[in-house]
C-alpha positions in Angstrom: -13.3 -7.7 3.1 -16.6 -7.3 3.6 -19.9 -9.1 4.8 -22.4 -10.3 2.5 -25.8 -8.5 2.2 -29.0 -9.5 0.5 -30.1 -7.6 -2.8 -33.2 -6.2 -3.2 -35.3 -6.2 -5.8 -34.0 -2.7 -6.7 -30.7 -3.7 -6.7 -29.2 -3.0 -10.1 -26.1 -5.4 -11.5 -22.5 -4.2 -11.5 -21.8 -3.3 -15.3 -19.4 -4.4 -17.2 -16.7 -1.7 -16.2 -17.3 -2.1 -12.3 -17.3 -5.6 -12.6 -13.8 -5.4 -14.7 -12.7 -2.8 -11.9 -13.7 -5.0 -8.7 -12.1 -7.8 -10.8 -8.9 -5.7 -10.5 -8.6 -6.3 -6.7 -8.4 -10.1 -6.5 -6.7 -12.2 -8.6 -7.3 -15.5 -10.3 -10.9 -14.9 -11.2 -12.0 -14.2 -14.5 -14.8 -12.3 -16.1 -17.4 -14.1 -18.0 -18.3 -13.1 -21.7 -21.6 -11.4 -20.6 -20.3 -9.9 -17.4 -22.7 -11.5 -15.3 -20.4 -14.1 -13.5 -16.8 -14.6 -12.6 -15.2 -18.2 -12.4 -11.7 -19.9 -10.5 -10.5 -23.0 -12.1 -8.1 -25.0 -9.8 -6.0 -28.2 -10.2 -6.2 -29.8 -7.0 -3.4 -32.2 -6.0 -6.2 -35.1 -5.8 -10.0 -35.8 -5.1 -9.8 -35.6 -1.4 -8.0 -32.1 -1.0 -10.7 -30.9 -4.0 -13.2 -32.4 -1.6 -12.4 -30.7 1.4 -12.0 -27.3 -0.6 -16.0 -27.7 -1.6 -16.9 -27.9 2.0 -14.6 -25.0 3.1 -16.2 -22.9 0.5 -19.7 -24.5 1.6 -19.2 -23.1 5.5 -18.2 -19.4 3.9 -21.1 -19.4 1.4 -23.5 -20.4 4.0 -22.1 -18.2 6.6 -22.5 -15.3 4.1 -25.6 -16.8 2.5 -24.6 -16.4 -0.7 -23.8 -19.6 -2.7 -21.5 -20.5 -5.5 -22.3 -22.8 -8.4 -19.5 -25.5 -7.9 -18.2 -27.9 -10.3 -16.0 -31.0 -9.8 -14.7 -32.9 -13.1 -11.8 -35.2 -13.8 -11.6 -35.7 -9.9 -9.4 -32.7 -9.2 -10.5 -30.1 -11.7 -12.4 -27.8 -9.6 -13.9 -24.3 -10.7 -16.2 -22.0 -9.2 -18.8 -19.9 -10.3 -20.0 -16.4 -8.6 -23.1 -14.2 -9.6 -25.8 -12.8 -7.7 -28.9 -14.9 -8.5 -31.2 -12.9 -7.5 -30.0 -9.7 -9.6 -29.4 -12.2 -13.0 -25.5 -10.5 -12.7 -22.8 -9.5 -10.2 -23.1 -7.7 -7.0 -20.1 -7.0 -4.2 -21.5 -10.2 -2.7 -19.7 -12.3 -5.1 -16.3 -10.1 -4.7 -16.4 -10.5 -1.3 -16.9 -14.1 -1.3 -14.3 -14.5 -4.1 -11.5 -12.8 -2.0 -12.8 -15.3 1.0 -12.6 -18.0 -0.7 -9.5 -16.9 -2.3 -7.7 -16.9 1.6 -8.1 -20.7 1.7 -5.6 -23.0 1.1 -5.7 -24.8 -2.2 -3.0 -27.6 -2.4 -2.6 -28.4 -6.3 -0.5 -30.5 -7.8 1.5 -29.1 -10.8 2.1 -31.3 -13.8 5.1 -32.1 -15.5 
């Protein structure tokens, strides 16, 4: 794992097929239709351990500065959203905060 750096201007996007290798190396993220995002969905066990999930994931995206679009529905459905703003697509920023945010605990709650 890696630290986050800012992208320049010049910075091109990942394409399609680094993204999809990248992709390859942590698991439970999935590529978006255009390639210019990857998402988590989790079912937490309630709203209070989805809660304190968002503000882990707050510390390590402002630590990093780089900042995930996060979405809380139903309570408990969480999902997350990575791309590089700045670039309009993916960059190794949003790998390496995947795989970080992929190293904290997620208590769900499976359904019968």
């Amino acid at each position: 794992m890696g630290k986050c750096r800012p992208c320049g201007s010049g910075t091109a996007p990942f394409s399609e097929k680094k993204a999809r290798q990248r992709l390859c190396e942590i698991s439970g993220w999935e590529l978006a239709p255009d390639a210019k995002s990857i998402r988590a969905e989790y079912l937490m066990k309630d709203f209070g351990a989805a809660v304190r999930l968002i503000n882990q994931i707050a510390e390590i995206a402002e630590r990093e500065n780089h900042h995930p679009d996060i979405h809380l529905t139903g309570y408990r459905a969480l999902s997350i959203e990575l791309s590089t703003h700045a670039i309009h697509g993916l960059s190794e920023n949003d790998f390496i905060l995947a795989s970080e945010i992929n190293a904290l605990p997620k208590p769900t709650r499976k359904d019968c």
